[in-house]
C-alpha positions as CSV (number, residue, x, y, z in Angstrom):
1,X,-17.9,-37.5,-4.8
2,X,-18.3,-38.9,-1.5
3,X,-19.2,-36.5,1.4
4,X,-15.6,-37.9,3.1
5,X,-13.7,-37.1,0.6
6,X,-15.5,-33.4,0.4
7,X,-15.0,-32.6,3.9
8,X,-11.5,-34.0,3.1
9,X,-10.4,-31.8,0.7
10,X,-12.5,-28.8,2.5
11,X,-10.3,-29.2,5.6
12,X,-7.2,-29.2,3.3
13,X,-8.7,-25.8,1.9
14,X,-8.5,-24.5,4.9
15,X,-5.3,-25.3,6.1
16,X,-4.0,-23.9,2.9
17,X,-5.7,-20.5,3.8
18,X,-4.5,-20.8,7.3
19,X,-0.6,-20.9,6.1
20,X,-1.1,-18.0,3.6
21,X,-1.9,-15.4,5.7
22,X,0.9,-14.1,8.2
23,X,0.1,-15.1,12.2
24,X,-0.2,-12.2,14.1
25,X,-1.8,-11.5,18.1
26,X,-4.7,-9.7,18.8
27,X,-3.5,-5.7,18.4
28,X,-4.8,-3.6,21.8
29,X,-5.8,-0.6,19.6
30,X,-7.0,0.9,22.9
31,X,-3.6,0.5,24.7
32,X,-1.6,1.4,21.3
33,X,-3.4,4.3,21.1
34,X,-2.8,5.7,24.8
35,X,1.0,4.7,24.4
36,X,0.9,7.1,21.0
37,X,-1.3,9.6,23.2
38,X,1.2,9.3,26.3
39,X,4.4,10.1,23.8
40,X,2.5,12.7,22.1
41,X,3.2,10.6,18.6
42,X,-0.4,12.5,17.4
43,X,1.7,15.8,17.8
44,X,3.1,15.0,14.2
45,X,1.0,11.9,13.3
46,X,-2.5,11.4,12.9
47,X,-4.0,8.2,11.6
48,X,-5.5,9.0,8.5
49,X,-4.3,12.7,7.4
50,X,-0.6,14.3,6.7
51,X,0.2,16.9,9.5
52,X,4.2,17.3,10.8
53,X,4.9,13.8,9.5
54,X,3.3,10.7,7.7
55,X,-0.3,9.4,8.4
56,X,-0.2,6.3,10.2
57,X,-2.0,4.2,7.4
58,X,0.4,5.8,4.8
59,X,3.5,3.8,6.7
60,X,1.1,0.9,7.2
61,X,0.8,1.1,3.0
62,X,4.5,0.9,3.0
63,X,5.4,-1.4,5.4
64,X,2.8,-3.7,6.6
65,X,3.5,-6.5,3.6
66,X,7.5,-6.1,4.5
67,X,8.2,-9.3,6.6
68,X,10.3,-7.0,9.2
69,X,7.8,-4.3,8.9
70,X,6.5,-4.2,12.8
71,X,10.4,-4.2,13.9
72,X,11.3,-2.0,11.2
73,X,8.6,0.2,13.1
74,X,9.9,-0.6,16.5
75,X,13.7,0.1,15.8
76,X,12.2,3.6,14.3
77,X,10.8,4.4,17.4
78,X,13.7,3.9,19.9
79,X,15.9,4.7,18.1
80,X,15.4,8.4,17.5
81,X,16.6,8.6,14.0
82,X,17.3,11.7,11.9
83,X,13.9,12.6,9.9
84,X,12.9,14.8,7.1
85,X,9.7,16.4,8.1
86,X,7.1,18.1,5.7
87,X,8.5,21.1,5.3
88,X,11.7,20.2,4.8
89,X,13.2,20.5,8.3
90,X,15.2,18.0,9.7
91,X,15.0,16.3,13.4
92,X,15.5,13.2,15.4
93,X,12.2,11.3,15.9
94,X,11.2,11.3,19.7
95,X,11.7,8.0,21.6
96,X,9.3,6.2,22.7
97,X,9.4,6.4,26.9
98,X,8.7,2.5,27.1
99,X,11.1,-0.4,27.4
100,X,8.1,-3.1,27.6
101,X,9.0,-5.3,24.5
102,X,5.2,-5.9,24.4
103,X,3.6,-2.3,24.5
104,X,6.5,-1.3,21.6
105,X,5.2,-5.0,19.7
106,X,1.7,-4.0,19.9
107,X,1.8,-0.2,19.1
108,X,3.3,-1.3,15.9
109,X,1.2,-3.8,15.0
110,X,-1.5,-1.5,15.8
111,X,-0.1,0.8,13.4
112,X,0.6,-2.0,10.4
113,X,-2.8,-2.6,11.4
114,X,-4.6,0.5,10.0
C-alpha cells in the first residue's frame, strides 16, 4: 500500500474511535467535590466504601453506561426522593442547595466519573 492510502484509512480509524465513545466536558473533580462537601453528601456517601448509603463508584457501576445516567443522577438529587438506607430505614434524600444547571451537570459527571 501506498503511504496515502495508509494515512487514509488511519484517519478513518480514528474517526471511528472518535464516534464510539460518548462526548463528555472536562468534570471539575475539585469543584464537584466541594459541592458534595458543602451539602454534606459525604455524611452518607463516601467514594469508594458503603457507609449510610451507596459508594459513589458503586452508582457509577450502575449508571454511568445508562445514556440518561448523569440526569438520572441530577433528578435524584433535587428531587429529594424517598430512599432505603442500609439499615433498612427509610428517608427522603437531601437536596442539593444549588440551582446552577452547571454545578448539578458536573457533580454528576464527576460522580459517573469514578
Amino acid at each position: 500500500m501506498n503511504g496515502k492510502i495508509i494515512i487514509a484509512l488511519m484517519g478513518l480509524l480514528l474517526l471511528a474511535l472518535a464516534g464510539a465513545t460518548p462526548a463528555r466536558a472536562q468534570v471539575d473533580a475539585e469543584a464537584a467535590q466541594e459541592l458534595a462537601r458543602n451539602n454534606e453528601c459525604f455524611k452518607c456517601h463516601a467514594i469508594d466504601k458503603k457507609k449510610k448509603g451507596p459508594a459513589y463508584t458503586r452508582i457509577a457501576a450502575r449508571l454511568k453506561t445508562k445514556p440518561d445516567g448523569v440526569e438520572t443522577v441530577i433528578q435524584h438529587i433535587t428531587s429529594g426522593p424517598l430512599i432505603e438506607l442500609e439499615d433498612g430505614k427509610h428517608e427522603n434524600h437531601r437536596i442539593i442547595d444549588t440551582k446552577d444547571p452547571k454545578e448539578l451537570r458536573n457533580l454528576a459527571e464527576w460522580i459517573l466519573s469514578l
